[in-house]
VMD Tcl script that draws the C-alpha trace (Angstrom):
set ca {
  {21.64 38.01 6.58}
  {21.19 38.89 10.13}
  {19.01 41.97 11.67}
  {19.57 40.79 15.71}
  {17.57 43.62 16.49}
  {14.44 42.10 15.35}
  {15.30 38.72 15.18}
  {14.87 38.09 11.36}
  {17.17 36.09 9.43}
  {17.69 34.86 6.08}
  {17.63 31.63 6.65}
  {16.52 28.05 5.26}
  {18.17 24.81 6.04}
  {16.90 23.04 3.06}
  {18.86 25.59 0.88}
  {21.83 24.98 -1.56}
  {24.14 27.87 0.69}
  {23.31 25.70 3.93}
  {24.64 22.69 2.13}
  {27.56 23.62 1.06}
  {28.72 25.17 4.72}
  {26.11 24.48 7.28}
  {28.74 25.12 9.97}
  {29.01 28.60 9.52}
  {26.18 29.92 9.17}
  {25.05 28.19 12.78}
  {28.13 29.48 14.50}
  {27.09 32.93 13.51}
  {23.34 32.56 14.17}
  {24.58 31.08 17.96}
  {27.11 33.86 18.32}
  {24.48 36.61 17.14}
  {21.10 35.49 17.39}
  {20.33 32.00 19.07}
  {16.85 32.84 18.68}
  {16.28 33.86 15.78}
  {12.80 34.34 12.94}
  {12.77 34.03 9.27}
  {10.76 34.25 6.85}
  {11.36 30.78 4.46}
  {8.71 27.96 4.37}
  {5.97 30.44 5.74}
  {8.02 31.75 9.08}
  {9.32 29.74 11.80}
  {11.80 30.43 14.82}
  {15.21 29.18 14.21}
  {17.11 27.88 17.81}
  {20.91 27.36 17.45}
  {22.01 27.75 20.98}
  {22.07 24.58 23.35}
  {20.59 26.26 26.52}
  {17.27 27.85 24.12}
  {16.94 24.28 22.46}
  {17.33 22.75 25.75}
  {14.48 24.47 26.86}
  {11.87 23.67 24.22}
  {13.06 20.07 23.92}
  {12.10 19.39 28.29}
  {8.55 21.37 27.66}
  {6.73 18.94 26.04}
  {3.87 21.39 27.82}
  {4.68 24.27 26.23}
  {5.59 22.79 22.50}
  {3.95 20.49 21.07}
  {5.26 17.63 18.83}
  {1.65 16.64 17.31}
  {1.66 19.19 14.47}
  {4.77 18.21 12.82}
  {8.15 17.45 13.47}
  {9.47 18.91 10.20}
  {9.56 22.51 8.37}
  {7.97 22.64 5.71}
  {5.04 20.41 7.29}
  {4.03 17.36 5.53}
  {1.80 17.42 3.17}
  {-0.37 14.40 4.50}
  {-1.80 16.29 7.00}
  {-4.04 14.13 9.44}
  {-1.42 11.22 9.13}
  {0.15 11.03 12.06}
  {3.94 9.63 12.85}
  {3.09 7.39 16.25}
  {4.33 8.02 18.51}
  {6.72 10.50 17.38}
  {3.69 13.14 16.45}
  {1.79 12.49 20.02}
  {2.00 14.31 23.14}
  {2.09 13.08 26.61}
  {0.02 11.50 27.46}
  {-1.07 9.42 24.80}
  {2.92 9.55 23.80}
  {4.19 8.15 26.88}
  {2.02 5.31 26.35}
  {3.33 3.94 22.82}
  {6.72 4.59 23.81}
  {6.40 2.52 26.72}
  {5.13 -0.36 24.53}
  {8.42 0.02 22.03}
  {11.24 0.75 25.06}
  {11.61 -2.86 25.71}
  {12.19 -3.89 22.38}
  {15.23 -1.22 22.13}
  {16.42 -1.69 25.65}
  {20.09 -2.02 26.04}
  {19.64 -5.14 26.78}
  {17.81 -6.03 23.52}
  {20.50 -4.54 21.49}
  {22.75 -6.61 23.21}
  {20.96 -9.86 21.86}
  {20.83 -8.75 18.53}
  {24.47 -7.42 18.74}
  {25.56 -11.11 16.71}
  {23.27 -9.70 13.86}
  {24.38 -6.64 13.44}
  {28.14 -7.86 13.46}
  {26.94 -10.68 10.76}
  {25.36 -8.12 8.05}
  {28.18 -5.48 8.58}
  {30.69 -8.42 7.42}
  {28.66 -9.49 5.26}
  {28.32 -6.44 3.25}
  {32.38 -6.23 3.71}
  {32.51 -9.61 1.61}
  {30.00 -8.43 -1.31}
  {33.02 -5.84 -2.38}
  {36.21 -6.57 -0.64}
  {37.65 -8.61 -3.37}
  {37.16 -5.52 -6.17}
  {39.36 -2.82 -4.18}
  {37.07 -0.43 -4.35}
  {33.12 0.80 -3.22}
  {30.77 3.06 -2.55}
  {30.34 3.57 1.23}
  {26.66 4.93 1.29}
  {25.22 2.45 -1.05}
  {27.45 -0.82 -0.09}
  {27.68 -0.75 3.26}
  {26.19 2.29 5.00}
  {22.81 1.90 3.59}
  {22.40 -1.99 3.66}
  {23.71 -1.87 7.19}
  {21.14 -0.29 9.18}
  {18.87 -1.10 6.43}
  {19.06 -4.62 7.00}
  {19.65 -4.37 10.96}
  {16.04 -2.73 11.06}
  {13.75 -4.84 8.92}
  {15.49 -8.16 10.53}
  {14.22 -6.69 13.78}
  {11.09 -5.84 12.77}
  {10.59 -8.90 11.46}
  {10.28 -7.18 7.60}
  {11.92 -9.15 4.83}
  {15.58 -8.57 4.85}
  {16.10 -9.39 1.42}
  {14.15 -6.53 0.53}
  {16.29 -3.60 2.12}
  {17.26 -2.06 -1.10}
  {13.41 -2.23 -2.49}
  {12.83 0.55 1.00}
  {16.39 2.14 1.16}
  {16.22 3.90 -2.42}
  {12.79 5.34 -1.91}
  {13.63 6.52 1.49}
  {16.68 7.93 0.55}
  {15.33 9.63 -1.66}
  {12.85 11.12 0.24}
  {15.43 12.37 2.78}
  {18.34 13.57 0.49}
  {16.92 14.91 -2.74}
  {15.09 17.67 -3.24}
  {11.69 17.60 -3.90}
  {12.06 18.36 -7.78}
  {15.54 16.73 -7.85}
  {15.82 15.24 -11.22}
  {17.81 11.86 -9.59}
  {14.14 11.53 -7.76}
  {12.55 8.12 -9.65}
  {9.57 6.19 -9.08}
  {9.18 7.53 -4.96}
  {5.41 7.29 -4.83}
  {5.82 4.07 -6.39}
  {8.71 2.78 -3.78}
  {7.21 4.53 -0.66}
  {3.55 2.55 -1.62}
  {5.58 -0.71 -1.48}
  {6.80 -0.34 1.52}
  {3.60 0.81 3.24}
  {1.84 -2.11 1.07}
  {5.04 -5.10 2.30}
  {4.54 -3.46 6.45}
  {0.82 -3.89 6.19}
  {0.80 -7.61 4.59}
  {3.56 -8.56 7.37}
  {1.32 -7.30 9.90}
  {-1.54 -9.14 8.59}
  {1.07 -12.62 8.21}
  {1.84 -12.03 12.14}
  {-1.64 -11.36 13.72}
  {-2.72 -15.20 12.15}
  {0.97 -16.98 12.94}
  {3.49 -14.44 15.20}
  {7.07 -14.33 15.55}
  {9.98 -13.71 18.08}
  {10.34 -10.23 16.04}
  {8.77 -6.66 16.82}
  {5.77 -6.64 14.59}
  {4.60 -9.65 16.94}
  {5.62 -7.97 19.79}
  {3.46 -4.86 19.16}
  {0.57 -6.80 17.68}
  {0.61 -8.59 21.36}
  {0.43 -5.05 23.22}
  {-2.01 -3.04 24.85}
  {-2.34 0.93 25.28}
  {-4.42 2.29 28.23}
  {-5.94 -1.43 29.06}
  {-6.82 -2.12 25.31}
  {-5.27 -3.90 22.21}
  {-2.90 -2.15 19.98}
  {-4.35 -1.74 16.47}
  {-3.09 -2.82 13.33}
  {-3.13 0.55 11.91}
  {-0.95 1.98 15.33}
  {1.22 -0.85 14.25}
  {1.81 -0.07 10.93}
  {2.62 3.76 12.00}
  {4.79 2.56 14.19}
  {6.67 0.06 12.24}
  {7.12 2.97 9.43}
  {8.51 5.94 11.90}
  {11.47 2.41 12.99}
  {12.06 1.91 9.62}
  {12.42 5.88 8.70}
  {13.92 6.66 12.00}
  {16.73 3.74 11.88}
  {18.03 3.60 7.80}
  {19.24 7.07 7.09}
  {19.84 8.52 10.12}
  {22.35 5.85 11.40}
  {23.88 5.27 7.79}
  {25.06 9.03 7.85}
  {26.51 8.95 11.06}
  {28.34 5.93 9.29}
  {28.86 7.54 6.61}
  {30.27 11.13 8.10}
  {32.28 9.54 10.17}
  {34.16 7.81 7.72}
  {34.62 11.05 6.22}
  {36.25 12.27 8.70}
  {38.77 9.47 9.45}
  {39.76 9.96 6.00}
  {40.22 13.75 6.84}
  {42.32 13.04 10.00}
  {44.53 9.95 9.45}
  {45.73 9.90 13.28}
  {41.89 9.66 14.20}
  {41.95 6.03 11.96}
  {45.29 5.34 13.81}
  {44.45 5.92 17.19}
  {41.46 3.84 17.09}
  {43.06 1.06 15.01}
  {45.77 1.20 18.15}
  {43.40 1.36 20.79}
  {39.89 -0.01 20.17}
  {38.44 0.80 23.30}
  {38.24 4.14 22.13}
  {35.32 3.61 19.47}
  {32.40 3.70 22.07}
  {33.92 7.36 23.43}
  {34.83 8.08 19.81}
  {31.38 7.04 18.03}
  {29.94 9.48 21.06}
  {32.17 12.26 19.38}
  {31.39 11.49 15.84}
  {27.54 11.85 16.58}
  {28.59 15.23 18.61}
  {30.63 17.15 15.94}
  {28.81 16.37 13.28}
  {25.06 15.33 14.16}
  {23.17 13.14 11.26}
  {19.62 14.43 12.75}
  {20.08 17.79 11.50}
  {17.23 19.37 13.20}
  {13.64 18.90 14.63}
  {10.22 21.10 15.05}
  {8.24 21.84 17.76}
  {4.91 24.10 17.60}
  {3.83 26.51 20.34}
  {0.92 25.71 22.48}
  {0.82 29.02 24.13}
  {3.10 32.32 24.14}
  {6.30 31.70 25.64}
  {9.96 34.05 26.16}
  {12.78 31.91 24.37}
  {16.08 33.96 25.60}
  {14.67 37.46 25.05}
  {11.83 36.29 22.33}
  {8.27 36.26 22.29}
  {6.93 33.01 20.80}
  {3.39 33.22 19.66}
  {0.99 30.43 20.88}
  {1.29 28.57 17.07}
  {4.28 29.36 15.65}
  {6.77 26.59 14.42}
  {9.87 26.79 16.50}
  {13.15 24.41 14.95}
  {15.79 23.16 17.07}
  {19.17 22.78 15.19}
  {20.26 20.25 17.57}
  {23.97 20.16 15.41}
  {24.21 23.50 16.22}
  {23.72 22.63 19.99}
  {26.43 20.25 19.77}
  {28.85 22.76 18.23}
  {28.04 25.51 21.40}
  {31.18 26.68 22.95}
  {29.67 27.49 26.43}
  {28.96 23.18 26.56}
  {31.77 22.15 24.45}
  {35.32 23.20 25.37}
  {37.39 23.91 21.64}
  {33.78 22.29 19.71}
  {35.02 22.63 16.23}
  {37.40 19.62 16.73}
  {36.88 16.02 17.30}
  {38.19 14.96 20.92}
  {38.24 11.10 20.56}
  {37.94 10.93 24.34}
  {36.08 13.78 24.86}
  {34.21 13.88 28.32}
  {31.70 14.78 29.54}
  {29.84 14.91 25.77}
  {26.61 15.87 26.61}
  {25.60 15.89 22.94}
  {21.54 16.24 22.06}
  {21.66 14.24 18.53}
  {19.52 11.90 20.33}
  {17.17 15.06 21.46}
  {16.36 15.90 24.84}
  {13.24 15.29 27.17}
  {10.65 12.99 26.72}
  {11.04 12.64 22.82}
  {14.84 11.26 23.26}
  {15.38 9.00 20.49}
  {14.15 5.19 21.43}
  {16.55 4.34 19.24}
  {19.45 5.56 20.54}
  {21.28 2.56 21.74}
  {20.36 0.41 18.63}
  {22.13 3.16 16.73}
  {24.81 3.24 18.53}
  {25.75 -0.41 18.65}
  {25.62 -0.27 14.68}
  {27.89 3.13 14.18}
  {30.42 0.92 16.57}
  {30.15 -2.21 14.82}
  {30.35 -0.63 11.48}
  {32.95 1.55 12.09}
  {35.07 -1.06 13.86}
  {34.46 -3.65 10.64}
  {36.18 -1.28 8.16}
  {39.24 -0.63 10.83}
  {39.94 -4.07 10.91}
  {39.53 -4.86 7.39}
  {39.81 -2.03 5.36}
  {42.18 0.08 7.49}
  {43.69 1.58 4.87}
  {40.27 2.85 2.47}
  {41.17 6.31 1.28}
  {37.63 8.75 -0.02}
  {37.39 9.64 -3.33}
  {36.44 12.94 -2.41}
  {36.12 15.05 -5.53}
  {33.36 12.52 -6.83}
  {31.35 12.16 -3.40}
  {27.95 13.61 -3.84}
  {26.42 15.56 -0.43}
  {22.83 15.61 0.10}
  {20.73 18.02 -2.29}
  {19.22 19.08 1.23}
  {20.77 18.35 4.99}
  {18.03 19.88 6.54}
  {16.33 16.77 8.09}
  {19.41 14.36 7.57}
  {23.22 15.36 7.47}
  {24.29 13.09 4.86}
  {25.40 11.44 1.74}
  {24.26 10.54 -0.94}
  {27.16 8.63 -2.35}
  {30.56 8.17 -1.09}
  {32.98 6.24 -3.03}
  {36.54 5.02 -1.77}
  {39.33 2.51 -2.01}
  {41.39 0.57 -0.86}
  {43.81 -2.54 -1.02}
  {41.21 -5.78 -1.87}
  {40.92 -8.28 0.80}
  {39.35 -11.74 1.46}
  {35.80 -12.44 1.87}
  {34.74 -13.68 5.81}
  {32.07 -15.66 4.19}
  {31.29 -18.30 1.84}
}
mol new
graphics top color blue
foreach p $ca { graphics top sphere $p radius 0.5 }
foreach p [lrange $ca 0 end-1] q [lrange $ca 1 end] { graphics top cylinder $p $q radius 0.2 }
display resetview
């Protein structure tokens, strides 16, 4: 697998071996060669250690998020993810338009929202005994949580979770893929004719808000708002479901985890922190080199794709003190599932506040679910997303919250 002399590894994160144990084979590329090349997808660089990844993520000088932010590129070359696929300073300018709309502040005010659908998905199977946790609750979730705050309908969720979903967890040939082009067209088609609804009679919701901005002195287009809208909805359903999801999984793993945070709620922000940490649900991000650089002991060429395994940065020994376990209370946890630099996630905190309201819902009322593990289904490919693709459990039925 690994030649350390020159680098080259056989290595490809979309691969079935890297999703059955993606864990090990990052431990040994950090403990052999944290910068390393291979060949898959048409050659990239492949960073697994936190201090290499650390540099390339604060260099938004020296690599370049325009090109893509995913290996294999996207096919749609020319459409651009805004402002994800920008670089300063054309970047810094659309992020500053969304930042106060996912402000800690503004996730505070829609905090009641969040708590509302999380419940409310609770009730839709709490009577039955048993669910699915992807497809029940950690899917409709965020799902839900992001069109309401776009301003998108919410009652559509499931109509841009499958597709999406899709997209993100089966392979491109998967035989479980059905109707995508179909289900990604209507939810370009449902952003654009909500955009057109706002610009004649707006909203308190972030389509408005956007449609109401300026960049560099002049109005905001619809099309930038539209690109935008698309990279919330992709950035905030799948992501923050399998962080939901995962850590679920692993509460069913280790009992006393459940216990100590049933005992001592205060825990969950520190423990959500720890969840995102050991096992990260952004599996991994590209960069592109804008001129030749020395990574570690590597020459990058001016060009090349370089991918930062930020889950692997979050598993790094020389950060993390004993990484390969989950320290409820672990601190400090400078984890990068977020990312680093500029590009941090602006989503962070709006993710956050959902993993902890999720999480803390199923405590309280399904405290004792158990997994059904041997018919869970894993991702066909983690290599974007860490995550499920169905999870299904039990537990002792309850009472619906709601009428």
């Amino acid at each position: 697998m690994l030649d350390t002399v020159n680098a080259e590894v056989d290595f490809d994160h979309h691969s079935e071996d890297f999703v059955a144990d993606p864990w090990s084979q990052l431990a040994r590329l950090r403990s052999e060669c944290p910068v390393a090349r291979t060949a898959s997808h048409g050659g990239f660089w492949v960073l697994t250690g936190y201090e290499e990844i650390r540099q390339v993520a604060t260099d938004d000088e020296t690599f370049s998020s325009a090109e893509t932010l995913v290996i294999p590129p996207k096919k749609n070359v020319g459409q651009k993810s805004i402002p994800a696929e920008m670089d300063a300073p054309e970047f810094l300018a659309f992020r500053k338009v969304l930042h106060p709309m996912l402000s800690p502040a503004a996730v505070d005010r829609i905090t009641p929202v969040i708590e509302r659908f999380v419940h409310a998905a609770i009730d839709d199977f709490i009577e039955t005994g048993s669910c699915d946790f992807v497809h029940d609750f950690a899917d409709p979730v965020p799902a839900m949580t992001t069109l309401y705050k776009l301003g998108l309908p919410v009652e559509l969720w499931k109509d841009f979770s499958v597709p999406l979903h899709q997209v993100v967890f089966l392979r491109q040939d998967s035989p479980r893929r059905v109707n995508v082009p179909e289900g990604l067209q209507f939810v370009a088609q449902t952003i654009k004719d909500t955009i057109a609804a706002r610009r004649k009679s707006p909203r308190d919701d972030m389509i408005s808000y956007m449609l109401n901005a300026t960049v560099d002195g002049r109005p905001v287009t619809d099309h930038e708002v539209k690109e935008m809208a698309t990279l919330i909805v992709q950035g905030g359903f799948d992501t923050t479901g399998s962080a939901i999801s995962n850590a679920l999984i692993q509460m069913d793993h280790d009992r006393d985890l459940r216990r100590r945070l049933i005992e001592d709620p205060a825990l969950m922000t520190s423990a959500v922190e720890e969840f995102l940490r050991f096992e990260a649900p952004q599996m991994a991000m590209a960069r592109t080199a804008t001129k030749d650089v020395v990574i570690g002991d590597r020459h990058i060429s001016k060009g090349d794709l370089v991918l930062m395994v930020w889950a692997s940065a979050n598993r790094d020994d020389s950060v993390f003190e004993d990484p390969d376990r989950i320290v409820l209370d672990r601190f400090p946890n400078r984890h990068v599932t977020f990312g680093l630099g500029a590009h941090r996630c602006l989503g962070s905190n709006l993710a956050r506040r959902q993993i902890q309201v999720a999480l803390s819902g199923v405590l309280r009322r399904l405290p004792d679910y158990t997994i059904d593990h041997d018919n869970a289904v894993r991702a066909e490919t983690v290599g974007i997303v860490y995550g499920m693709f169905s999870l299904p459990a039990h537990f002792p039925p309850g009472e619906r919250w709601f009428p």
